[in-house]
N, C-alpha and C positions, 0 to 999 in steps of 0.2 A: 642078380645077387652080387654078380662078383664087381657091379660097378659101385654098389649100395658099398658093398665093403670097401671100398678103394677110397670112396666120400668120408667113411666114417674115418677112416686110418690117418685120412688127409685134415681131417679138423683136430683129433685127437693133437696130432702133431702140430697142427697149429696153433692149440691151446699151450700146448707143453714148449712152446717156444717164446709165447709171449710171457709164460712163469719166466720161463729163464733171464726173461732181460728185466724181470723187478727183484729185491733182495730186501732183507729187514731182520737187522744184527741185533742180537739182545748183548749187551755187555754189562761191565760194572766192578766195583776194586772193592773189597773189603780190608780193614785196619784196624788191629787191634794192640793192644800191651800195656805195659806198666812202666808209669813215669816219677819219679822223685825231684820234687819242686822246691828250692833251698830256703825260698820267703816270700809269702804272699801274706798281705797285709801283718807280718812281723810274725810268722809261723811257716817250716817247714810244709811239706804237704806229700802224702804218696796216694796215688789215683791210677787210675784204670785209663789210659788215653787211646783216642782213635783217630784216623784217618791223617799219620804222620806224615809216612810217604808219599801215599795220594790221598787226595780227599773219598770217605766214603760216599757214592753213587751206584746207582744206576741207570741205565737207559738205553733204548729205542734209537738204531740209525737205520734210514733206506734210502734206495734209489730206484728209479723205474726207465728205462732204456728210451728214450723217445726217441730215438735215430739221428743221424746226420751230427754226431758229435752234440746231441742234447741230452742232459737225465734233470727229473723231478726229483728232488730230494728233502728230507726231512731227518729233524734229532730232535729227540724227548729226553731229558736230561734230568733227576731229580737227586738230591746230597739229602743224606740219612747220617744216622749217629749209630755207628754199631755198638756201642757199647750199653744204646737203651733204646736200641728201635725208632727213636725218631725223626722223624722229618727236620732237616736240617734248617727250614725255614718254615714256621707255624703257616698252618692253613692254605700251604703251596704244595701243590705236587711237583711242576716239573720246574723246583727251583733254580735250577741251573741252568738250563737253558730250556728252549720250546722254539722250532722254527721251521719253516717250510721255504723252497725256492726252487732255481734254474740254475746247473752248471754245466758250462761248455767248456771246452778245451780249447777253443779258439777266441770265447768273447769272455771266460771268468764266470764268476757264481753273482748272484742277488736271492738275498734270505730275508724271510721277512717272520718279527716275533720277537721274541724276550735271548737276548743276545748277550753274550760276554763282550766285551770291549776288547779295544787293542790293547791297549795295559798290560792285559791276562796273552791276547792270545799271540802279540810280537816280544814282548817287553819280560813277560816271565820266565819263558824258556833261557833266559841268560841271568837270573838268578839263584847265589846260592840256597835260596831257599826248593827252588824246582830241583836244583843239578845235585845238589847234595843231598834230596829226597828228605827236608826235616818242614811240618809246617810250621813249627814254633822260630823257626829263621823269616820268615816274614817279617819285614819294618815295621815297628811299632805304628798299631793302631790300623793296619793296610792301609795308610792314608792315600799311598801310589794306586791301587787296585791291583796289586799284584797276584792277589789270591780271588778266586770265585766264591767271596760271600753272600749270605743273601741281598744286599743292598748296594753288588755291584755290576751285576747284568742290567745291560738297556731295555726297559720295558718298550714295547711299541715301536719298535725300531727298524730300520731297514739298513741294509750292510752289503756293500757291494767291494770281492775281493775279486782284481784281476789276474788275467794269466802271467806267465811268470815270462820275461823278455831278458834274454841274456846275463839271468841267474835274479834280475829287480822284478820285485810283486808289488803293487800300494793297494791300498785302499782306504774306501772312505765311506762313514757311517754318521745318520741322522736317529735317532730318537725325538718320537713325537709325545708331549707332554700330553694331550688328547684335551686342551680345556682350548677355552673363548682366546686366552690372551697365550700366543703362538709363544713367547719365549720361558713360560713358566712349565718347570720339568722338562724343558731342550737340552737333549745332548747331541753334538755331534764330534767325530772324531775322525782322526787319518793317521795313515801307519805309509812307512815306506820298508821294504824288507830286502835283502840282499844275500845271495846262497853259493857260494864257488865254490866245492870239494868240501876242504877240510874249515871254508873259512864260514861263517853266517854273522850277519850283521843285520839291524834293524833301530826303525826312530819310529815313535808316535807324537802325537799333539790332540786333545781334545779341551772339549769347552763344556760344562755340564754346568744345570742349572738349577735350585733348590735340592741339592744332594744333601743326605744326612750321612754324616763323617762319624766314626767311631772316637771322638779325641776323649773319652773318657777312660779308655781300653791303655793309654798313655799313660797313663796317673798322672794327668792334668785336669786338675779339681780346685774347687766347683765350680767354676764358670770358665770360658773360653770365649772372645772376642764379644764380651755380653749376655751370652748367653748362658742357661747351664750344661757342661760338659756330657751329661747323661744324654741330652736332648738336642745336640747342637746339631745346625742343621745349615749351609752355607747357601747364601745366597750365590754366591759363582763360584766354580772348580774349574783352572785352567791346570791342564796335567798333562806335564812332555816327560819325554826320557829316549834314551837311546843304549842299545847293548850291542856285546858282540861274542864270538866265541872261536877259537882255534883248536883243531884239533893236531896233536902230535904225536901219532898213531895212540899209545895206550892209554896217551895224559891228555887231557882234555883243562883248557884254560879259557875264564870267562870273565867279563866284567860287566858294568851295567852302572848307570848313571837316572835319575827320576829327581823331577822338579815339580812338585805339588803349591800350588798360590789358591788361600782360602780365605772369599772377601765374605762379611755379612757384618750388617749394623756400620756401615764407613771403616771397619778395620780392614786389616789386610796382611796375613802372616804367609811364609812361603816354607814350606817342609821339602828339605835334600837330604835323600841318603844315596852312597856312595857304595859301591858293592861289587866284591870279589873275589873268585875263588878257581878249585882244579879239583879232578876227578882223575884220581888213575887207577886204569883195570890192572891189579895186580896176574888173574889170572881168566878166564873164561868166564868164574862163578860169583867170582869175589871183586870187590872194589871200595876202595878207602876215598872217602867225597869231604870237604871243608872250604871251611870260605869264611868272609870276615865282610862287615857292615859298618856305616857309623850313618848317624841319620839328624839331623837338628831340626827344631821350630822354637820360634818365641823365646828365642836363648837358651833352650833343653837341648843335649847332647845324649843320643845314646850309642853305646858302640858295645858290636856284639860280635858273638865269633863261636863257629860249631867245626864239629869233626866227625864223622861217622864212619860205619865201615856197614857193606851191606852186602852180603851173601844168597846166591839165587839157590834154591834147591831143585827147579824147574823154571820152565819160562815163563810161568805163571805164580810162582811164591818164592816169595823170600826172607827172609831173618834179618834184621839190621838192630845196628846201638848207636844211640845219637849222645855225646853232653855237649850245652852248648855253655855259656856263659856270657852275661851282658852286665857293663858298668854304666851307670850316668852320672853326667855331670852334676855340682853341687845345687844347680836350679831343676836338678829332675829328680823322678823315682825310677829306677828298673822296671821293666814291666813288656818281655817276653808276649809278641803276639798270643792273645787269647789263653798267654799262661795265669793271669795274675798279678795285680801289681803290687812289687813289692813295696815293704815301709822302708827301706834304703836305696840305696847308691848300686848297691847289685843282689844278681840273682842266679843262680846254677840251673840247669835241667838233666837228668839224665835216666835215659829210656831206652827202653828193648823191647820188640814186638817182631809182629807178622803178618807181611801183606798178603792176599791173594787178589786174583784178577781171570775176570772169565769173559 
């Protein structure tokens, strides 16, 4: 009996240790408030807006311990509208991202699945649209990919990021189109990233192939390089940029540079905006975030510029107020990512809300 019992205490415990080396994180950011829009198509506007500071999501992360500095790991990612329950991209659940792979500490990760780019995941964090927590600062149109919309995760893709070597990480990412002819729906991308204390810096380059572009979200109508605006859809996307960020203990300063070239029908137009801004933690709870953009294509200039201040109540919520304001030039309309484009030259925003995060 007493060896029975010794067997059973001895698996018990070896069940409850292989629990211990797998984990599987439920998270997610809810965003809610109210925002006053100064002209969308020649009329004020006040609405309910969501997912300012972060996008609304939830999702699924694990890992499973395979020894010898190996773990399995996976993320289920889906973006929702909290303001009416929906799914942030019809008929998709895990819109945002979906992927399974191998990370080691000595050879780096490989993921395989519907993936965000380097755009979002080197390139963003040194925009003020991240750093100053507003999504309406986003460049007109996301032409960069700077934000995780539905139409800018890599379907089919495979993404390999290495260990990190005296503070430099790169990596490099293929999207498979999944048809007969290998270059139709190819992406592939690379990122080089670089981290020393107070300092972070990073560059991408990718090559994407029949990508559909938002240029109607610009109030550039009706048509765009042949095509119609609503529907445009480029045959090649070459998309670089580079940022970087210092910190000075409470002030935090950041810039960020994005080069977008969109060929279809023999045209060929190039989208830059140029972006910069500072965060300073006035005290623990509190911090004042702003920054400024200017962004051009096809002779449209648009320049915009936000300021906020954002107060934590815990580590998990907080209260913030954004106004932002954007001019265009006399060949453009204003038109505030995914706010609205206006019938003039400019446009205001300004909102107040509350995030939470679990």
């Amino acid at each position: 009996m007493k060896h029975f019992i010794a067997a059973g205490l001895t698996g018990i415990c070896a069940v409850s240790s292989a629990w211990a080396q797998s984990s599987v994180t439920l998270y997610g950011s809810l965003d809610a408030g109210v925002a006053y829009i100064s002209n969308v198509g020649g009329q004020s506007k006040w609405m309910m807006e969501q997912g300012n500071t972060q996008p609304d999501r939830w999702g699924l992360r694990g890992q499973e311990d395979l020894g010898s500095g190996l773990k399995a790991i996976f993320q289920l990612e889906n973006g929702f509208y909290t303001n009416t329950g929906a799914m942030a991209k019809a008929n998709t659940l895990f819109n945002r991202q979906a992927f399974v792979g191998l990370t080691s500490d000595k050879f780096g990760s490989l993921t395989l699945g519907h993936q965000t780019p380097f755009s979002f995941d080197v390139l963003d964090p040194f925009s003020t649209a991240y750093l100053g927590q507003s999504w309406y600062a986003f460049h007109p149109g996301n032409i960069d990919e700077l934000a995780d919309t539905g139409v800018v995760p890599y379907d089919n893709s495979v993404k390999y990021r290495s260990p990190t070597w005296y503070g430099f990480s790169a990596g490099a990412m293929l999207g498979f189109g999944n048809t007969t002819n290998f270059s139709t729906g190819r992406t592939m991308g690379f990122s080089l990233s670089y981290a020393n204390g107070p300092f972070k810096a990073g560059a991408t380059w990718s090559n994407e192939h029949d990508r559909s572009v938002a240029i109607a979200t610009t109030g550039i109508v009706p048509t765009f390089q042949g095509q119609p605006s609503a529907t445009y859809m480029a045959d090649k996307v070459e998309n670089m940029g580079a940022g970087a960020s210092y910190s000075f203990g409470k002030l935090l300063v950041h810039g960020l540079y994005t080069r977008t070239k969109l060929e279809s029908n023999g045209h060929s137009d190039t989208f830059q905006s140029y972006d910069a801004g500072a965060n300073y933690q006035f005290t623990a709870f509190n911090s004042v975030v702003g920054g400024a953009a200017t962004s051009t294509l096809d002779g449209r200039r648009w320049t915009q510029v936000m300021i906020g201040d954002v107060y934590s109540l815990s580590k998990r919520t907080q209260v913030y107020v954004n106004a932002l304001y954007e001019r265009a030039n006399s060949e453009a309309n204003a038109a505030f990512f995914t706010a609205g484009v206006s019938s003039g030259r400019n446009q205001a925003i300004v909102l107040a809300g509350i995030h939470h995060s679990f």
